[in-house]
C-alpha positions in Angstrom: -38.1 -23.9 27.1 -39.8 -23.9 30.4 -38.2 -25.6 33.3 -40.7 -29.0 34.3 -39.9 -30.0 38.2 -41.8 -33.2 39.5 -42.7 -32.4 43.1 -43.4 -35.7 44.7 -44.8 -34.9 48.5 -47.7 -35.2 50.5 -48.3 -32.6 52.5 -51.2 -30.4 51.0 -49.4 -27.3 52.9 -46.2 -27.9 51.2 -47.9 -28.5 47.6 -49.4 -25.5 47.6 -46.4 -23.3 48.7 -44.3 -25.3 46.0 -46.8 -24.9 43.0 -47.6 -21.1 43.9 -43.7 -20.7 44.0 -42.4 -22.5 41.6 -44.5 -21.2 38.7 -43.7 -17.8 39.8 -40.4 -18.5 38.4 -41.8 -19.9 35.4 -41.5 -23.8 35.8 -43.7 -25.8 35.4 -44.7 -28.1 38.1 -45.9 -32.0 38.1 -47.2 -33.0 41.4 -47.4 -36.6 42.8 -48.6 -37.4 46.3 -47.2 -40.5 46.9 -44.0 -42.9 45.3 -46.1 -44.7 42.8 -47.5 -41.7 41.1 -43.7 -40.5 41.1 -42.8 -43.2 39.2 -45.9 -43.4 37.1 -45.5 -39.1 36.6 -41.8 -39.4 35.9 -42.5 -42.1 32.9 -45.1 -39.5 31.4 -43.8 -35.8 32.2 -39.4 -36.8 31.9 -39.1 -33.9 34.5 -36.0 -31.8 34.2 -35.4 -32.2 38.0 -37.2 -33.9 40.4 -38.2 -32.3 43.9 -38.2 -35.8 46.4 -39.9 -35.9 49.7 -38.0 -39.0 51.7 -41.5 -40.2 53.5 -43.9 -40.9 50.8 -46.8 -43.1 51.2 -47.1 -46.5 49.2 -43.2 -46.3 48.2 -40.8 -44.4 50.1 -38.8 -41.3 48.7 -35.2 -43.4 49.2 -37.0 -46.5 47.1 -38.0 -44.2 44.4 -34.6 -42.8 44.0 -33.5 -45.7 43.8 -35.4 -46.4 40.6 -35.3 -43.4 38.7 -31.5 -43.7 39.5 -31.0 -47.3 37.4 -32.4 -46.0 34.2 -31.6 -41.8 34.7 -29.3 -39.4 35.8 -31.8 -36.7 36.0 -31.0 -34.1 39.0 -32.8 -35.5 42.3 -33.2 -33.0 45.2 -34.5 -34.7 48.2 -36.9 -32.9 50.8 -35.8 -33.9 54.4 -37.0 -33.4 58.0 -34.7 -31.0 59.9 -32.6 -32.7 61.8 -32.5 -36.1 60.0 -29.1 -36.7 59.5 -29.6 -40.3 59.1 -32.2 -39.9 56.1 -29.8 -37.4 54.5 -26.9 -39.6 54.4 -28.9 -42.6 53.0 -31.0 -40.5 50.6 -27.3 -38.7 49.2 -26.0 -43.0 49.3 -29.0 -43.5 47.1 -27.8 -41.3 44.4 -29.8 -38.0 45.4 -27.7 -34.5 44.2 -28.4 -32.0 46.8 -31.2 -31.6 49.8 -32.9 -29.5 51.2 -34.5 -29.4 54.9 -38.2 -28.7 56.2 -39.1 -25.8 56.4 -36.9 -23.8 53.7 -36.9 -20.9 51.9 -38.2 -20.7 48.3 -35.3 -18.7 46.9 -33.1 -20.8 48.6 -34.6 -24.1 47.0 -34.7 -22.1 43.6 -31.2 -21.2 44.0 -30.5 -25.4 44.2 -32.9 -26.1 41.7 -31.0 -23.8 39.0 -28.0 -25.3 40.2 -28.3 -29.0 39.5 -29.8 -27.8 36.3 -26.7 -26.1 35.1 -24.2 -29.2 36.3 -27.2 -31.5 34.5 -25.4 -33.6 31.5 -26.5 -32.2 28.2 -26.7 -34.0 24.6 -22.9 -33.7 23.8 -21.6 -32.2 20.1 -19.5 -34.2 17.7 -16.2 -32.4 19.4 -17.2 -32.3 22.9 -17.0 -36.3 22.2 -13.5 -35.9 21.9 -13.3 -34.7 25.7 -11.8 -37.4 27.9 -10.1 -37.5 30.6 -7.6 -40.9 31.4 -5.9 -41.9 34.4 -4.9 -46.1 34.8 -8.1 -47.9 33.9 -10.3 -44.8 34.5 -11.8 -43.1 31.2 -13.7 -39.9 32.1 -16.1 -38.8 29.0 -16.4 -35.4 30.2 -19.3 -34.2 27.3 -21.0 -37.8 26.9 -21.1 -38.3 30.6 -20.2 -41.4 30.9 -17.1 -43.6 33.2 -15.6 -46.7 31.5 -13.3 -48.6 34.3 -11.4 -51.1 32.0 -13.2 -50.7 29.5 -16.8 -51.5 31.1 -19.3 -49.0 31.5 -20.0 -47.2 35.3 -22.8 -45.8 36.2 -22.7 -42.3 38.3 -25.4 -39.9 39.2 -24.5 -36.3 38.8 -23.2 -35.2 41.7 -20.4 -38.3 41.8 -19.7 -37.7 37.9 -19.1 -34.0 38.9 -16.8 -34.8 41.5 -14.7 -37.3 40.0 -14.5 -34.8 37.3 -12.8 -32.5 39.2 -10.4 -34.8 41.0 -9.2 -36.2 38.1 -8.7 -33.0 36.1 -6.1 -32.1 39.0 -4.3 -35.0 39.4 -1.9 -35.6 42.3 -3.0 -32.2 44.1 -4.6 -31.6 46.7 -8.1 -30.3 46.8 -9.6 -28.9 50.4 -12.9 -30.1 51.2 -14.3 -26.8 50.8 -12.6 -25.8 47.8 -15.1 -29.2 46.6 -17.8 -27.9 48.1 -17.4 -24.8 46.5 -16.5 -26.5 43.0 -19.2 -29.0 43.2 -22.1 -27.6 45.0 -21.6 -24.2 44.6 -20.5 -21.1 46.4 -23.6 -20.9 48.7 -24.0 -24.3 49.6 -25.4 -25.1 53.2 -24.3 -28.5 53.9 -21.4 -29.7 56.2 -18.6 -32.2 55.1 -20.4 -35.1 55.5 -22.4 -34.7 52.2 -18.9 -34.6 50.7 -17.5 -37.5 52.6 -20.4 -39.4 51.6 -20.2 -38.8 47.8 -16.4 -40.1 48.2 -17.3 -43.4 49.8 -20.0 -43.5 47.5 -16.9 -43.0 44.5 -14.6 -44.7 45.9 -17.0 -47.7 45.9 -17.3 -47.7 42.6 -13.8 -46.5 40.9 -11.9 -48.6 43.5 -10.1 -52.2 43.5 -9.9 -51.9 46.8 -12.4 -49.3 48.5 -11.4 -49.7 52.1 -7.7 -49.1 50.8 -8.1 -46.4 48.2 -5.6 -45.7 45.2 -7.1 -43.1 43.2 -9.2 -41.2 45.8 -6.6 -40.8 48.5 -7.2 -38.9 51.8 -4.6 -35.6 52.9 -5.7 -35.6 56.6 -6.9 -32.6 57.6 -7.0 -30.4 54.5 -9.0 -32.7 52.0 -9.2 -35.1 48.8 -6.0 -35.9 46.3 -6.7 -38.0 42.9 -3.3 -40.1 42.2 -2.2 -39.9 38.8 -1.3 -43.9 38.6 -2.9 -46.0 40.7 -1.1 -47.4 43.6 -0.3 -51.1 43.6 -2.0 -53.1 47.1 
């Protein structure tokens, strides 16, 4: 089954390069050229990844994350100008999986593509139901994809789901922030630490009584991230 990536950007230089591309690694390719008809294109085509310019016209890229985000978990990979740190950081709070910066290479955006397709939750078996992970009031359904905290249901876009993931199948040790990166976003990942901090504040946020005084997600200065096996009491 072919690969179908909506491309929602509005430069006619960039569409071009992306379509041409694209298809030659045989995906297809939904094109929208401004927020409205991303959300109007993602209704119609249910893209397998979506390719997210942040300045759209009519609604912004960061706006239309945010709406595909409250009803799908679908891989987001948001298109930046080099150099905005600012609109990286907010687009990754948003809920986006991985970025990419203007200009790029096409290999190297294929490379991400395929990779937030292969971390992408699938339609789970009868057994892989039976996959959870528990740790105080955190339930982890590994193959349904789904958090419960207390028994109520939590919301997390891939790249958060991913990470808690790992953090909680290695309780109480100590993971480096590259051996995350590595784990995470994979091997040849660009990105600095601050996508990573941000996905933790994003976590923490959510998984936390407390977030400004985290008991789960617990910093090791200098090295990394540790996930405590019982929850600290404030």
């Amino acid at each position: 089954m072919q690969t179908t990536v909506l491309v929602a950007e509005d430069e006619e230089s960039f569409i071009d390069a992306l379509t041409l591309g694209l298809k030659k690694e045989g995906m297809n390719v939904a094109i929208a050229r401004d927020g409205k008809e991303a959300l109007d294109l993602f209704e119609a085509v249910a893209p397998d990844v979506i390719l997210l310019d942040l300045m759209l016209p009519k609604i912004s890229g960061i706006d239309v994350c945010k709406q595909i985000r409250a009803v799908s978990q679908v891989p987001i990979i948001m298109v930046t100008a080099r150099g905005s740190e600012l609109d990286t950081v907010v687009g990754l709070e948003v809920g986006a999986d991985d970025y990419v910066t203007k200009p790029f290479r096409m290999r190297e955006l294929t490379a991400r593509i395929r990779a937030v397709l292969r971390r992408a939750p699938t339609t789970p078996t009868v057994e892989a139901s039976q996959d959870m992970i528990e740790i105080g009031e955190i339930c982890l359904d590994t193959a349904r994809h789904e958090l419960r905290i207390s028994d109520s249901p939590v919301a997390l876009p891939l790249k958060e789901f991913e990470l808690l993931e790992l953090l909680m199948s290695n309780p109480n040790r100590v993971m480096t922030r590259d051996m995350i990166i590595d784990r995470v976003w994979g091997p040849y990942h660009t990105s600095d630490t601050k996508t990573l901090d941000v996905h933790i504040k994003r976590l923490r946020g959510k998984i936390e009584p407390d977030p400004t005084n985290p008991t789960y997600i617990t910093t090791v200065r200098g090295l990394g991230y540790r996930f405590e096996s019982k929850s600290k009491k404030p």
